[in-house]
Each structure stands twice: as structure tokens, then as C-alpha cells.
SEVOTOR-996525 format. One record per residue: residue in three letters; x, y, z of N, C-alpha, C in turn. Coordinates in Angstrom, 2 decimals. Example, Ala and Ser with C-alpha at 12.3 -4.5 7.8 and 13.67 -1.06 7.14 Angstrom:
2
+------+---------+---------+---------+---------+---------+---------+---------+---------+---------+
! gufi !    n_xx !    n_yy !    n_zz !   ca_xx !   ca_yy !   ca_zz !    c_xx !    c_yy !    c_zz !
+------+---------+---------+---------+---------+---------+---------+---------+---------+---------+
!  ALA !   13.19 !   -5.69 !    7.80 !   12.30 !   -4.50 !    7.80 !   13.20 !   -3.30 !    7.80 !
!  SER !   12.85 !   -2.25 !    7.08 !   13.67 !   -1.06 !    7.14 !   12.90 !    0.03 !    7.87 !
+------+---------+---------+---------+---------+---------+---------+---------+---------+---------+
This chain:
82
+------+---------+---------+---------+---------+---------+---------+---------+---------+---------+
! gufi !    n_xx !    n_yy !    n_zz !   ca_xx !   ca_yy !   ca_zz !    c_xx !    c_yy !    c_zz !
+------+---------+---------+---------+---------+---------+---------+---------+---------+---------+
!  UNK !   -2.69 ! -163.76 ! -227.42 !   -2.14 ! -162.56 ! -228.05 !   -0.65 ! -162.74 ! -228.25 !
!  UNK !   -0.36 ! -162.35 ! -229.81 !    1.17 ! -162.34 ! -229.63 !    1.91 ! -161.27 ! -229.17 !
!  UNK !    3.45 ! -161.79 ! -229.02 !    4.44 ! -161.12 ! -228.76 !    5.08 ! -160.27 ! -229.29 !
!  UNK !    4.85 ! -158.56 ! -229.37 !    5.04 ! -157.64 ! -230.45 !    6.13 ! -157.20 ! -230.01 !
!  UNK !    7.20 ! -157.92 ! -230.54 !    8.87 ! -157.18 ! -230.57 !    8.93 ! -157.17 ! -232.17 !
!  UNK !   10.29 ! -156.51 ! -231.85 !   11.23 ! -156.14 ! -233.37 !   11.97 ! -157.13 ! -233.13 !
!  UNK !   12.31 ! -158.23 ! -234.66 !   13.41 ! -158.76 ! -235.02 !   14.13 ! -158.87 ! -235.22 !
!  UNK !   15.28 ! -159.91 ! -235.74 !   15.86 ! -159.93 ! -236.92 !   15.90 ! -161.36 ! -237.44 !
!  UNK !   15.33 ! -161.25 ! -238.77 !   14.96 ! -162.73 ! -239.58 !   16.88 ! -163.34 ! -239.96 !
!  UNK !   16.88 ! -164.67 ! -239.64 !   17.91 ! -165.55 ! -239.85 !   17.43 ! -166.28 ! -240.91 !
!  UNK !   17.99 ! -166.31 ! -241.87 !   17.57 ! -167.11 ! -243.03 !   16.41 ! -167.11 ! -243.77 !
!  UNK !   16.15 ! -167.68 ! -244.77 !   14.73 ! -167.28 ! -245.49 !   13.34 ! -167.91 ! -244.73 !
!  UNK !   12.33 ! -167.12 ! -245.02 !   11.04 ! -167.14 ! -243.92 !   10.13 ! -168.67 ! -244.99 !
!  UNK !    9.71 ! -169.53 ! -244.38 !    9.04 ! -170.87 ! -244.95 !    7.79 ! -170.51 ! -244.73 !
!  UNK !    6.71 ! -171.47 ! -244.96 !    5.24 ! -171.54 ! -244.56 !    4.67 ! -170.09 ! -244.88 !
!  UNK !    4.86 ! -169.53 ! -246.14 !    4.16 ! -168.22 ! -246.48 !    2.91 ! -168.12 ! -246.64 !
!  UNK !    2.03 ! -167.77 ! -245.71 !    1.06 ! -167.39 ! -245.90 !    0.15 ! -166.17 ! -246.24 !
!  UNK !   -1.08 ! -166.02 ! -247.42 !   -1.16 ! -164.16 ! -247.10 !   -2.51 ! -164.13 ! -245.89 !
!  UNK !   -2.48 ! -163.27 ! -244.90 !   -3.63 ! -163.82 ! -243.81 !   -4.96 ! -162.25 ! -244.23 !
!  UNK !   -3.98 ! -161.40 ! -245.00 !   -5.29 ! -160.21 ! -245.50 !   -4.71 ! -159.18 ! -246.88 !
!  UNK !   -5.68 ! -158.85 ! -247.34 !   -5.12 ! -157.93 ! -248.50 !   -5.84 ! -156.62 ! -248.50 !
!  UNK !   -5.30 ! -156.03 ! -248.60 !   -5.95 ! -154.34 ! -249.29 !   -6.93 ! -153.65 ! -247.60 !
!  UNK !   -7.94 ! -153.17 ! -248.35 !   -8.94 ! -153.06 ! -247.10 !   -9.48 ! -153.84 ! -245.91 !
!  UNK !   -9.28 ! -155.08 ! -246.38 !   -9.44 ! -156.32 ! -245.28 !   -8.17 ! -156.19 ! -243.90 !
!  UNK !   -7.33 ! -155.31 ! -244.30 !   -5.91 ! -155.36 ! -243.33 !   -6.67 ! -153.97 ! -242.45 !
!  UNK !   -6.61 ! -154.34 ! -241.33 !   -7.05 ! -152.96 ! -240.15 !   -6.44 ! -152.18 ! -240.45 !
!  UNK !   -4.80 ! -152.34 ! -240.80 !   -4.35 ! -150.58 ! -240.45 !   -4.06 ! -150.04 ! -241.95 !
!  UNK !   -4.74 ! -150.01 ! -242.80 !   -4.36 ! -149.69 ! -244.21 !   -4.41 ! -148.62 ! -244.14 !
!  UNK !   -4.62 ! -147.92 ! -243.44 !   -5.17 ! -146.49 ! -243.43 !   -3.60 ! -145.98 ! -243.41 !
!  UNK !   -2.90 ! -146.16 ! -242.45 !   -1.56 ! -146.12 ! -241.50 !   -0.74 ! -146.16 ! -242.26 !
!  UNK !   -0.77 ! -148.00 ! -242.56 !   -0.07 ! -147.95 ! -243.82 !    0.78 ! -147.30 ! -245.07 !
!  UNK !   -1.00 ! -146.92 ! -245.45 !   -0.64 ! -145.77 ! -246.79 !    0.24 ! -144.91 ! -246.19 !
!  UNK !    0.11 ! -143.99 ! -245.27 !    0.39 ! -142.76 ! -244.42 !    1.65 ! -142.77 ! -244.51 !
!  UNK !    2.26 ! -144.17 ! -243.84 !    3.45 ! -143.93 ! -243.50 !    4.74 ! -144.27 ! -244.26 !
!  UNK !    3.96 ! -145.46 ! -245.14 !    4.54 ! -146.33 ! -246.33 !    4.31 ! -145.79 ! -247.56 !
!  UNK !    3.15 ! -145.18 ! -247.99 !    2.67 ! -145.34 ! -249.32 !    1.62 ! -145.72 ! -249.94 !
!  UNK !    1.20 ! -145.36 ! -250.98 !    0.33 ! -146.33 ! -251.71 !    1.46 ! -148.13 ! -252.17 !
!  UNK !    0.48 ! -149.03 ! -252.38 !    0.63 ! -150.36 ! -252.94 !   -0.50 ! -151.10 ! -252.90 !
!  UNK !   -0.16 ! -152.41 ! -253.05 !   -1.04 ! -153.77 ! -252.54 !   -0.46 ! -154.22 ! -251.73 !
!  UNK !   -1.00 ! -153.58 ! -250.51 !   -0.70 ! -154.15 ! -249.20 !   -1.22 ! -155.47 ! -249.11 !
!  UNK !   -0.76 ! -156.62 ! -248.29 !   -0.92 ! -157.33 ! -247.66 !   -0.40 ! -158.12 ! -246.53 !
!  UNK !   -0.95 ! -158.71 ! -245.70 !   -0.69 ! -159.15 ! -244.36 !   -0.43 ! -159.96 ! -244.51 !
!  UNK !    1.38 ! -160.81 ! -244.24 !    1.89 ! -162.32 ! -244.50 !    2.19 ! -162.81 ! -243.08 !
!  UNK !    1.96 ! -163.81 ! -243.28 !    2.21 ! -165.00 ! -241.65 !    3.65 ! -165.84 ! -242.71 !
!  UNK !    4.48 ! -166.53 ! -241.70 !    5.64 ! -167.19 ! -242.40 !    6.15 ! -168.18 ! -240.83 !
!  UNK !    7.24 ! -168.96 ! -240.93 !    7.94 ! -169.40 ! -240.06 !    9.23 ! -168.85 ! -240.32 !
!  UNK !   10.04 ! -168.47 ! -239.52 !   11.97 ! -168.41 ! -239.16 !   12.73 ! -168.25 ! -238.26 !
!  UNK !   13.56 ! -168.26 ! -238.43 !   14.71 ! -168.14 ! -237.19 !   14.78 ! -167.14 ! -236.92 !
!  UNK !   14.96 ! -166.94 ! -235.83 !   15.01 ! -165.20 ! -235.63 !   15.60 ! -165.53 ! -234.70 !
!  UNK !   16.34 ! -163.98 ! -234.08 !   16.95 ! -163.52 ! -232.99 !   16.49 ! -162.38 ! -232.61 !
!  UNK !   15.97 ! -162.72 ! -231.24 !   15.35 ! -161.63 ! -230.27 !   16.16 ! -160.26 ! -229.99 !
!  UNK !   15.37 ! -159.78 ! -229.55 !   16.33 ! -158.73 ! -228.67 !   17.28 ! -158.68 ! -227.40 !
!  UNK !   16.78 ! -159.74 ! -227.06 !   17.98 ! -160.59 ! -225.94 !   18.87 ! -161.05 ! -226.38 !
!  UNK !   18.51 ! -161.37 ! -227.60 !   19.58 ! -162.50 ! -228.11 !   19.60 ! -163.54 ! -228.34 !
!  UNK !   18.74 ! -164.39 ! -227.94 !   18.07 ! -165.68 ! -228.19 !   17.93 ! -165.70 ! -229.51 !
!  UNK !   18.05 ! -166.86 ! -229.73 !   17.87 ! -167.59 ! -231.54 !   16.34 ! -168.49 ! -231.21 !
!  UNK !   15.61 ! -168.32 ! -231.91 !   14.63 ! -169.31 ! -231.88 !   13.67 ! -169.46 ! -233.00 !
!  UNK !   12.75 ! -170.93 ! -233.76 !   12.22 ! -170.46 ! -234.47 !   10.74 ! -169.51 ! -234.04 !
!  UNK !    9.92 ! -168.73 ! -234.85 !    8.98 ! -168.30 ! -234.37 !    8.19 ! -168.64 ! -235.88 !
!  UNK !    6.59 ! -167.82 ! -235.01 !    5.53 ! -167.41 ! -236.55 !    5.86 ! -166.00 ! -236.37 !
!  UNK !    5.93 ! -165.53 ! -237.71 !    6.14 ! -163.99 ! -237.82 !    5.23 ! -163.19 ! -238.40 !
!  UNK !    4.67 ! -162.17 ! -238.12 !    3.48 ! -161.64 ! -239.20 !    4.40 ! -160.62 ! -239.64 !
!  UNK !    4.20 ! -159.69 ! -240.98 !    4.50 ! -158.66 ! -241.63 !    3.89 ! -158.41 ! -242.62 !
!  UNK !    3.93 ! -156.73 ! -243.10 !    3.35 ! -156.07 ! -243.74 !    3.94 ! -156.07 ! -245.14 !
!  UNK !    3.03 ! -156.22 ! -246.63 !    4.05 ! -156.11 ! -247.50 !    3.16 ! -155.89 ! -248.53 !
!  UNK !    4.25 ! -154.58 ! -249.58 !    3.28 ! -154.06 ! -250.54 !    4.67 ! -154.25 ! -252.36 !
!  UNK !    4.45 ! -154.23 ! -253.24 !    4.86 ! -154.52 ! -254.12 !    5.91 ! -153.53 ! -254.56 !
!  UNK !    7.16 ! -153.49 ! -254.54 !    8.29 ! -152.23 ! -254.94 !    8.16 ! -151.35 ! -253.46 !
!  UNK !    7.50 ! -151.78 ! -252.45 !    7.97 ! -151.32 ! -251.12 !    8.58 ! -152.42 ! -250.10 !
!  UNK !    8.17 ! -153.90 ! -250.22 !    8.97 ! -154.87 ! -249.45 !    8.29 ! -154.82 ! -248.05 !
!  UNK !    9.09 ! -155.30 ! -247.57 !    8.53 ! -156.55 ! -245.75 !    8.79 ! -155.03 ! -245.02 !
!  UNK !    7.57 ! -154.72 ! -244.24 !    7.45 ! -153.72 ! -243.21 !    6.86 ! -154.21 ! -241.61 !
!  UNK !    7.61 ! -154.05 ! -240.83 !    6.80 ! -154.27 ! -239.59 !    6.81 ! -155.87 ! -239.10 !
!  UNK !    7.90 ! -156.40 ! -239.09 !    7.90 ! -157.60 ! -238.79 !    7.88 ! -158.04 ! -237.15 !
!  UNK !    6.74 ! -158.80 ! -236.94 !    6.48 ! -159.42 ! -235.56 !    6.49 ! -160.23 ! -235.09 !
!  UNK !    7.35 ! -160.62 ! -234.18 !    7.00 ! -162.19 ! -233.66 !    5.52 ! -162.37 ! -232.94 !
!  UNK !    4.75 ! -163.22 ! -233.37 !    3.22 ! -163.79 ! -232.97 !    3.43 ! -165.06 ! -231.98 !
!  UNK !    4.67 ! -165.98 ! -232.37 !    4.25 ! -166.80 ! -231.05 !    6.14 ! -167.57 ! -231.74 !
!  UNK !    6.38 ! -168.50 ! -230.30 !    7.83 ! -168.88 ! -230.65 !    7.42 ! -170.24 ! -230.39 !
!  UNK !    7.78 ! -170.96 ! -231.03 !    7.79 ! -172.50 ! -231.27 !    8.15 ! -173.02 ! -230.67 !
!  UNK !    7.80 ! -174.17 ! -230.08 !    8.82 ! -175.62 ! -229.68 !    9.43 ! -176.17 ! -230.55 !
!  UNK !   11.05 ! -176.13 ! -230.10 !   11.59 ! -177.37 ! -231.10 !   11.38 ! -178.84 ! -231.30 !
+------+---------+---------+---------+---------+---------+---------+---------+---------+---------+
């Protein structure tokens, strides 16, 4: 299970992946609710980030993202070895 903190992304996010779209994403429901209508989808990526401690490290990040609404809910899922 990953590690569900708040970020902050250092530089641009690599390895974009989309891991769900639309109804396939569990919380679409939520989503809409709280965000809006769009085309939601669920992206996986790699970047640098800085924790809430303060630590710099790279991680995998998941986030939420819908078209003319942008990156919502960004999570660190697991932190890398350099």
C-alpha cells in the first residue's frame, strides 16, 4: 500500500502513465462532486518531490486529472531508490 501524503512536484513529472478513465476510476462519483464534470482520469508518473519533512526524493506519484480542470490530488505511491 502506498504512502498517502500531500506534495510538492519539483520539476516536470516523466514515465506518464493513464492507470484508469471515466467510470473505471473508483471515486468518480467524488470526483464529479467536488471537482466537476470532465474526463477524468487516473495518471501514475515519476518526480522529484519534496515531502512534508522536507526531504527531496524521487517517487511514483498517482493523480487525478480531467481536461480544463488539471492535476488534482497528487500522491506519493512509493519512493524510489536512487
Amino acid at each position: 500500500m502506498g504512502q498517502r501524503m500531500s506534495v510538492d512536484v519539483l520539476g516536470v513529472i516523466g514515465d506518464i502513465e493513464i492507470i484508469a478513465v471515466g467510470s473505471s476510476i473508483q471515486e468518480i462519483a467524488r470526483l464529479r462532486k467536488v471537482y466537476g464534470k470532465g474526463r477524468w482520469r487516473k495518471m501514475k508518473g515519476i518526480a522529484l518531490v519534496r515531502l512534508p519533512d522536507g526531504a527531496i526524493c524521487r517517487a511514483e506519484i498517482h493523480w487525478y486529472e480531467a481536461h480544463g480542470l488539471g492535476k488534482k490530488e497528487i500522491k506519493v505511491k512509493r519512493i524510489l531508490a536512487e
